[in-house]
C-alpha positions as CSV (number, residue, x, y, z in Angstrom):
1,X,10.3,-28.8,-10.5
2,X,8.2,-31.1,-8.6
3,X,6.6,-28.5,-6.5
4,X,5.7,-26.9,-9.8
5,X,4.2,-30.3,-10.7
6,X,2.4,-30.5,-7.4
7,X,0.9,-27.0,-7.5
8,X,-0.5,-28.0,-11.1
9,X,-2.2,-31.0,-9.9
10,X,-3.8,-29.1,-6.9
11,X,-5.0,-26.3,-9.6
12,X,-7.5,-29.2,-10.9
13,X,-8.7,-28.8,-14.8
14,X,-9.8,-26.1,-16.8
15,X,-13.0,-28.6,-17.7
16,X,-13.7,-28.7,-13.6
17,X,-13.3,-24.9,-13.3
18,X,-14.5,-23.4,-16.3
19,X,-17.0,-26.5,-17.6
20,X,-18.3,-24.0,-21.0
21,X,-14.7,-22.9,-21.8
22,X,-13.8,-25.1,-25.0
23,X,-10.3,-23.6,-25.3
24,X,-7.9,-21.0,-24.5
25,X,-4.4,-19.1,-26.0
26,X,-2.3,-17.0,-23.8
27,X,-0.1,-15.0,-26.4
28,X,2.8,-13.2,-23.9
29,X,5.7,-11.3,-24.7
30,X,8.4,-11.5,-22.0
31,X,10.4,-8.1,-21.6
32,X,13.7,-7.5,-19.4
33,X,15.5,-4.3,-18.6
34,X,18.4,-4.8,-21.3
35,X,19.6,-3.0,-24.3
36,X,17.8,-6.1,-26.2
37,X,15.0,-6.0,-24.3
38,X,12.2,-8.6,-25.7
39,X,13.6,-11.8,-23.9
40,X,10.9,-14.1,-25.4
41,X,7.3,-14.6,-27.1
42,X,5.5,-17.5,-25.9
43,X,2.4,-19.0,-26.9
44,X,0.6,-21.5,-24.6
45,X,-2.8,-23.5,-25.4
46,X,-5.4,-24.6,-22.7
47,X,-7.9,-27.4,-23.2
48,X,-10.0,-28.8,-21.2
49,X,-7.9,-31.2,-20.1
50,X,-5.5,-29.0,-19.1
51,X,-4.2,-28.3,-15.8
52,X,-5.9,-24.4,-14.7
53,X,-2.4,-23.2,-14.0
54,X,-2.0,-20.1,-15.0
55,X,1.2,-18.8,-13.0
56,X,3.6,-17.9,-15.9
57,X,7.2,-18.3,-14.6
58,X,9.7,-14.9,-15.1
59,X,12.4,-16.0,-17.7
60,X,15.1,-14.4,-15.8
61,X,18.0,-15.9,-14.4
62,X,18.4,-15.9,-10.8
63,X,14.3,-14.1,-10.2
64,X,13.0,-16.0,-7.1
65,X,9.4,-16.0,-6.3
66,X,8.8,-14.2,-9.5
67,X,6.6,-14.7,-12.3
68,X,3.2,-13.5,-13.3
69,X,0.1,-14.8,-12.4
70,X,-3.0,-14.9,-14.5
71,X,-5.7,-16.5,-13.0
72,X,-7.9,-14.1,-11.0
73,X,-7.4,-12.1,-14.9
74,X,-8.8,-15.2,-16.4
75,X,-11.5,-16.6,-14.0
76,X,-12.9,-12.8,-14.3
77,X,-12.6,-12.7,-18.1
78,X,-15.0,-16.4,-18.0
79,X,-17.2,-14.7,-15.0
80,X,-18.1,-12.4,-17.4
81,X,-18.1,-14.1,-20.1
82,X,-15.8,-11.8,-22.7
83,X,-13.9,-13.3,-25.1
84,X,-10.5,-11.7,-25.1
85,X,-8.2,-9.3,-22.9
86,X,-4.4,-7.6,-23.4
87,X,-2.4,-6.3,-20.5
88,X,1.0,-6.0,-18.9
89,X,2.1,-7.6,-15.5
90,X,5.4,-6.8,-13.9
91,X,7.4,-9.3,-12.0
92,X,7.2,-9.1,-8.5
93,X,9.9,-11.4,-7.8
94,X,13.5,-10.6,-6.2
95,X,17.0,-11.5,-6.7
96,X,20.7,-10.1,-5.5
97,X,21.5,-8.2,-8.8
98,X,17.8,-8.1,-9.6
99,X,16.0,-4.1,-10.2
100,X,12.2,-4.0,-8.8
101,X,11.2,-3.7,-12.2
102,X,13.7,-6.5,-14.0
103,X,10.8,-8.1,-16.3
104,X,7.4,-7.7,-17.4
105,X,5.0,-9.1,-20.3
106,X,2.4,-8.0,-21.9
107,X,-0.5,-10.6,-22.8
108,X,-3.5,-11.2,-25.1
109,X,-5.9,-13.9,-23.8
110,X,-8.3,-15.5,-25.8
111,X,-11.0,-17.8,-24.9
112,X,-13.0,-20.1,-26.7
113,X,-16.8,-21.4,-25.4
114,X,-19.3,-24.1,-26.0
């Protein structure tokens, strides 16, 4: 938890990075390998004055060095100045009773400029 903190902090602020973004909204849908397999659907706002963390953690249990990490998608996205993007990223992470391909999302990213 507090290296999660840490890494935040070191990301610095969307307003640093990305001075004519104004605001943007990650929509994700977190998908495991189970007979029920949408785990959870997530929405998450950036501002400004948010921290440009965009390393989504993997929602399963016992996934270790897992997650999915959006930023070069996003600093690309601003670079060229679009507006929106949808994908799918699979977890890369590990675990002892863990598949290769235990969880994915897909994603729609919107951003807002000045």
């Amino acid at each position: 938890m507090e290296q999660k903190k840490e890494d935040k902090i070191a990301a610095g602020l969307v307003s640093e990075h990305y001075p004519k973004v104004i605001g943007m909204v990650i929509h994700m849908t977190y998908y495991q390998k189970a007979a029920n397999p949408v785990l959870m659907v997530r929405t998450v706002n950036f501002f400004p004055t948010s921290y440009a963390y965009f390393n989504m953690e993997c929602m399963i249990k016992g996934c270790v060095d897992g997650g999915f990490n959006l930023t070069s998608i996003i600093a690309n996205l601003i670079k060229s100045h679009k507006k929106s993007a949808k994908g799918k990223m699979v977890c890369s992470g590990e675990g002892d009773s863990l598949s290769p391909d235990h969880a994915h999302v897909s994603y729609e990213i919107t951003i807002q400029y000045k």
